[in-house]
MMTF fields as JSON, N, C-alpha, C and O atoms, coordinates in Angstrom:
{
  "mmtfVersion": "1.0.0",
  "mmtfProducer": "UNKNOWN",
  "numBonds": 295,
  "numAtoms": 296,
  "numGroups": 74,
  "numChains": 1,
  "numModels": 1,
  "chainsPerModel": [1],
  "groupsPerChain": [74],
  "chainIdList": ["A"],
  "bondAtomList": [4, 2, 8, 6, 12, 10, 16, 14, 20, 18, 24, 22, 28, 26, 32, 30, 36, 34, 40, 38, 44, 42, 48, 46, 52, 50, 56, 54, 60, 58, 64, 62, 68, 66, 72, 70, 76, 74, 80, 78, 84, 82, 88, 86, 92, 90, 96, 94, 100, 98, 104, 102, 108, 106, 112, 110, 116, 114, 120, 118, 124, 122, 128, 126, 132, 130, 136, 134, 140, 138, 144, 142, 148, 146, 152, 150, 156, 154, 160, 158, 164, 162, 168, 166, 172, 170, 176, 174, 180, 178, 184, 182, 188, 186, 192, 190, 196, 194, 200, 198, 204, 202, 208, 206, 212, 210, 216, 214, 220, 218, 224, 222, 228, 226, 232, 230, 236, 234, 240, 238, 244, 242, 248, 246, 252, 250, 256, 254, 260, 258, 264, 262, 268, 266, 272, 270, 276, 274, 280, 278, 284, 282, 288, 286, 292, 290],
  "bondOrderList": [1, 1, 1, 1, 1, 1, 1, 1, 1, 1, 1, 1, 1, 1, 1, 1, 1, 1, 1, 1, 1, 1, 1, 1, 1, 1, 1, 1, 1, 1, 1, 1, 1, 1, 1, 1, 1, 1, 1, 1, 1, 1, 1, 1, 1, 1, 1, 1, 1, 1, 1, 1, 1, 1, 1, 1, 1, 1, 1, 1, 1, 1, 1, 1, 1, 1, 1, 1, 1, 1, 1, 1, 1],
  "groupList": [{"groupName": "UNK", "atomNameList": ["N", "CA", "C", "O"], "elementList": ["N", "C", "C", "O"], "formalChargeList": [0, 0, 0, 0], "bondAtomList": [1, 0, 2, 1, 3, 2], "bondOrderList": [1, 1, 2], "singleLetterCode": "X", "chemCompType": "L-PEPTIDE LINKING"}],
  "groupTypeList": [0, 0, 0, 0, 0, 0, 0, 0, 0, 0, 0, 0, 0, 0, 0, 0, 0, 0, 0, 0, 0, 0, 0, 0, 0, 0, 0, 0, 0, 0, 0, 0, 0, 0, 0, 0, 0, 0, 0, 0, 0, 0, 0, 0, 0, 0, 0, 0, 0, 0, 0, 0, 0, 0, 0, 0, 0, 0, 0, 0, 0, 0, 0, 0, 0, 0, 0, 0, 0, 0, 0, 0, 0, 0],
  "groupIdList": [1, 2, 3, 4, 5, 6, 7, 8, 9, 10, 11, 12, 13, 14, 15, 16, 17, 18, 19, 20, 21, 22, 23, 24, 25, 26, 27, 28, 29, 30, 31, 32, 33, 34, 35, 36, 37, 38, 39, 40, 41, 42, 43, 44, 45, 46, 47, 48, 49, 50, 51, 52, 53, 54, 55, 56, 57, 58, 59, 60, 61, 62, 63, 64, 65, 66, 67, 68, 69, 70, 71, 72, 73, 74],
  "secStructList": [7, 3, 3, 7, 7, 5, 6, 6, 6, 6, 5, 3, 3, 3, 3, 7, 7, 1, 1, 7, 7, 7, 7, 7, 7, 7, 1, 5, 6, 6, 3, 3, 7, 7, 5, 7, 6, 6, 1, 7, 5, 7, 3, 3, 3, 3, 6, 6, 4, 4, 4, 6, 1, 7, 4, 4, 4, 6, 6, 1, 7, 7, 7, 7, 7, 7, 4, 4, 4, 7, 7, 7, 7, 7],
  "xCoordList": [-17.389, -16.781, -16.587, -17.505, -15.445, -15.055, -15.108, -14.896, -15.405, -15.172, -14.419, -14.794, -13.144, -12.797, -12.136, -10.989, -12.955, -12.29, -11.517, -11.645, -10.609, -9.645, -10.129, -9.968, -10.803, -11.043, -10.265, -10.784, -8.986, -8.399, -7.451, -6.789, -7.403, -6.733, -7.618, -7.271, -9.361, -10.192, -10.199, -10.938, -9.631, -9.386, -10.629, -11.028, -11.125, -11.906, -11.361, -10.679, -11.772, -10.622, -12.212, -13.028, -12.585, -13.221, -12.451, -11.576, -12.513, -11.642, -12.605, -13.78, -12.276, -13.253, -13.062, -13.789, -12.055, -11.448, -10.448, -10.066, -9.824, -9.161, -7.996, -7.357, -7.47, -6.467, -5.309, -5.604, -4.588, -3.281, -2.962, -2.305, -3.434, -3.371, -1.778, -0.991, -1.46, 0.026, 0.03, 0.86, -0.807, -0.736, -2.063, -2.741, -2.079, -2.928, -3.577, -3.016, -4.302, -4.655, -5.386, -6.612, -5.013, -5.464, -6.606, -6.27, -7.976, -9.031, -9.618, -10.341, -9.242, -9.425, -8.191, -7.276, -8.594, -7.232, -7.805, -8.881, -6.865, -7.091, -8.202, -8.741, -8.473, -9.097, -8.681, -8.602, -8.419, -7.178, -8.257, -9.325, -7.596, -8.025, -7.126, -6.727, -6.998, -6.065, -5.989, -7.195, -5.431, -5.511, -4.403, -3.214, -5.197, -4.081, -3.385, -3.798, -2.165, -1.788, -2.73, -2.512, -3.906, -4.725, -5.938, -6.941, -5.857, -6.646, -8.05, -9.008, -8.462, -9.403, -8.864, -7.747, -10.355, -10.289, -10.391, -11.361, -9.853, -9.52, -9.538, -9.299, -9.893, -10.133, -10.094, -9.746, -10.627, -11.289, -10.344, -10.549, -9.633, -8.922, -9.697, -9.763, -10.234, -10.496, -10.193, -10.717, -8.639, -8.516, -9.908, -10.749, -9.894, -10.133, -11.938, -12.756, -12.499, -13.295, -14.78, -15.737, -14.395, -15.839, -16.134, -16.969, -15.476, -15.224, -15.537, -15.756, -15.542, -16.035, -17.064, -17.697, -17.857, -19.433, -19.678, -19.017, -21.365, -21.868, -21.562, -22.265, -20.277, -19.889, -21.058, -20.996, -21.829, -22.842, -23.686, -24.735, -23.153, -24.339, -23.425, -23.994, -21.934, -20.753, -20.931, -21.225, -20.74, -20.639, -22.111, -22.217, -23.039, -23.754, -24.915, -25.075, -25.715, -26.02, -27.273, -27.948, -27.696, -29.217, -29.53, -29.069, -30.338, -30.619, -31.829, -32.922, -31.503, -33.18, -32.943, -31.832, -33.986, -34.048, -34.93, -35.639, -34.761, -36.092, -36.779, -36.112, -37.605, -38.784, -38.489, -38.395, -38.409, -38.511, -37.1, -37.003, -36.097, -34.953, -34.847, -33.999, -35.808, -35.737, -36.233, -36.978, -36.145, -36.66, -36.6, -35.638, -37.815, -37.836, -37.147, -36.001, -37.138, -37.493, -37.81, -37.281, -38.927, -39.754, -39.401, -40.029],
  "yCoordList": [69.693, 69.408, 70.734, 71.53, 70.893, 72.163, 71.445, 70.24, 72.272, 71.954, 73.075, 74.24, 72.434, 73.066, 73.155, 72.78, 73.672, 73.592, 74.442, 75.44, 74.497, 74.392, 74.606, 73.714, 76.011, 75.606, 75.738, 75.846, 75.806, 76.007, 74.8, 74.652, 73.876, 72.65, 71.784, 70.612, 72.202, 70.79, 70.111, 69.129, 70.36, 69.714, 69.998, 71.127, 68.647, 69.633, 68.529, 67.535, 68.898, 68.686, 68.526, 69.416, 67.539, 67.561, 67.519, 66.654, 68.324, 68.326, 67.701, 68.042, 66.742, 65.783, 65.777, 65.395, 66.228, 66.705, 67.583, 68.232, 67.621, 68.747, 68.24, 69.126, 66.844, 66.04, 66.527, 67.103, 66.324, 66.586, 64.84, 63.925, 64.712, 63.365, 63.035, 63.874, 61.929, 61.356, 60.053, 59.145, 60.134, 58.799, 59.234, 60.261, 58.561, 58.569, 57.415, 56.402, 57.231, 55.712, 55.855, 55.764, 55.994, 56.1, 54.963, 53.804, 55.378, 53.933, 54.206, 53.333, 55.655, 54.773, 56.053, 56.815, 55.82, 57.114, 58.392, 58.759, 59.059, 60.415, 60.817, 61.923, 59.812, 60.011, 59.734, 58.519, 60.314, 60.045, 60.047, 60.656, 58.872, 59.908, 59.387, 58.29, 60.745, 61.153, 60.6, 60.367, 59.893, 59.054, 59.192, 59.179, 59.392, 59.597, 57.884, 56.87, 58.144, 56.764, 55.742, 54.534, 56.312, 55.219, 55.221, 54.529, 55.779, 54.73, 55.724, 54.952, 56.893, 57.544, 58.466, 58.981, 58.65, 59.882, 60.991, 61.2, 62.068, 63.222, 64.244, 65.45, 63.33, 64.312, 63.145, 61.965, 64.026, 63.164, 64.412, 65.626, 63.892, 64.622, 63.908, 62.693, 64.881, 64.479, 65.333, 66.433, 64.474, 65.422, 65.112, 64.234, 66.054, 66.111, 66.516, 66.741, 66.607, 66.535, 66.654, 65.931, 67.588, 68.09, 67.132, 67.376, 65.99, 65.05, 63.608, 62.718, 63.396, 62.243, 62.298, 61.242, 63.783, 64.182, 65.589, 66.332, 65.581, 66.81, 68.204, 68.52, 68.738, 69.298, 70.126, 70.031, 70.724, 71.528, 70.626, 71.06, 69.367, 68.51, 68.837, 69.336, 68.871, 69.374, 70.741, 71.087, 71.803, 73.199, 73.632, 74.847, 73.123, 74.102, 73.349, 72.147, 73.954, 72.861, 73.344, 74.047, 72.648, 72.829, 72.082, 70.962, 72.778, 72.357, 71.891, 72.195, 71.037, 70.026, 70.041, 69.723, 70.433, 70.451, 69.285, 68.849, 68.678, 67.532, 68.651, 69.136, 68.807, 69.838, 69.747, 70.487, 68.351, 67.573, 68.124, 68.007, 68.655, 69.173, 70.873, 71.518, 71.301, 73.107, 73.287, 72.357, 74.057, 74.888, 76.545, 77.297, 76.803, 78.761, 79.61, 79.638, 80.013, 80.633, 82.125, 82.868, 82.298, 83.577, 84.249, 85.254],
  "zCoordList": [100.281, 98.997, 98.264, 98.068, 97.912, 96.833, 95.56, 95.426, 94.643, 92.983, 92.247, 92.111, 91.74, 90.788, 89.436, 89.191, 88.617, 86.771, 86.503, 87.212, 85.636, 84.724, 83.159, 82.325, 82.811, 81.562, 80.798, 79.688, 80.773, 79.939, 79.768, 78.741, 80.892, 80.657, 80.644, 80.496, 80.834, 80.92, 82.019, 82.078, 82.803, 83.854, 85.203, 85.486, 85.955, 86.995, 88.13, 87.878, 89.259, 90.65, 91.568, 91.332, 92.472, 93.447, 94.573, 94.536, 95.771, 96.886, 97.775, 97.636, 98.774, 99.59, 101.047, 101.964, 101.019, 102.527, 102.524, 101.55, 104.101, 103.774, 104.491, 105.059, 104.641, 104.571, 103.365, 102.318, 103.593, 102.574, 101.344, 101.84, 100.099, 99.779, 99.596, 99.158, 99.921, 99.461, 98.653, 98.691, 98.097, 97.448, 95.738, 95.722, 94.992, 93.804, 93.278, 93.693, 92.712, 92.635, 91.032, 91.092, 90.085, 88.68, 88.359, 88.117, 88.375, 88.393, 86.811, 86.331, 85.85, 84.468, 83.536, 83.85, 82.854, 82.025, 82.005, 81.533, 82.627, 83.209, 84.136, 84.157, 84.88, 86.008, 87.271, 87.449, 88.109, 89.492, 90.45, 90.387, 91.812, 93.238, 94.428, 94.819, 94.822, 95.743, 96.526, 96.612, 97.616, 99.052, 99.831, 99.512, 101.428, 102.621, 102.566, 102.003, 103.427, 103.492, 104.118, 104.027, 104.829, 105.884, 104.358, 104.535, 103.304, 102.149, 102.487, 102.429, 102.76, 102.537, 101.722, 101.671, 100.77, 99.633, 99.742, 100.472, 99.372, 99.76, 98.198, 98.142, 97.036, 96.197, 94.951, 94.993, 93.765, 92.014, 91.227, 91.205, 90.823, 89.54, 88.239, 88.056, 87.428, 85.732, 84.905, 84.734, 83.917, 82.837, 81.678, 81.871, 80.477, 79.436, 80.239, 79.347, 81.59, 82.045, 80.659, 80.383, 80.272, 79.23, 78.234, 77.364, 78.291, 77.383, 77.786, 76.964, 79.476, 80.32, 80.857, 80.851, 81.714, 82.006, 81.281, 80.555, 82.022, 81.339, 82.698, 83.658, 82.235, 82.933, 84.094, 85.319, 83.504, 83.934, 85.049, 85.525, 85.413, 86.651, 87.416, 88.387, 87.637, 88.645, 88.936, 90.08, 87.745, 88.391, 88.431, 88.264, 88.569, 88.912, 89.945, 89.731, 91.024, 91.785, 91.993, 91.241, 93.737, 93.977, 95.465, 95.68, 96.459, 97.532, 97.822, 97.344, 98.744, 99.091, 100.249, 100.673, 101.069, 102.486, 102.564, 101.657, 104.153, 104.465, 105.66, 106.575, 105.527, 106.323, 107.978, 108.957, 107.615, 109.36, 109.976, 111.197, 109.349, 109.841, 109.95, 110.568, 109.27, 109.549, 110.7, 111.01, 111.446, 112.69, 112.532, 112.688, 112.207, 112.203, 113.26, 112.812, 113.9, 114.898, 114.479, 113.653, 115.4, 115.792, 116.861, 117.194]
}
């Protein structure tokens, strides 16, 4: 997943794949998402974004590993 804002239009963009979308599907006002013709998502358009979440849970992040999946090697 890429993320990207727009601060100057407010705008922030989640990219979900890397499919080309041809289609849009508007599910509330000014919130879009993108879809191939076979109906998978491929990206979240939100205008006015700073105004619908708290921007700062999108741009800025954080990793959790499960232990049982690292392997060191020495």
């Amino acid at each position: 997943m890429k993320v990207y804002y727009d601060n100057e239009a407010d705008a922030l963009y989640l990219r979900l794949g890397d499919e080309t979308p041809d289609g849009v599907i508007e599910i509330s006002e000014g919130v879009n998402v993108d879809t191939t013709s076979e109906g998978k998502i491929v990206g979240i358009e939100m205008l006015d974004a700073s105004k619908k979440i708290d921007l700062r849970t999108v741009l800025s992040y954080s990793l959790e590993f499960d232990e049982d999946l690292i392997t060191l090697k020495t």
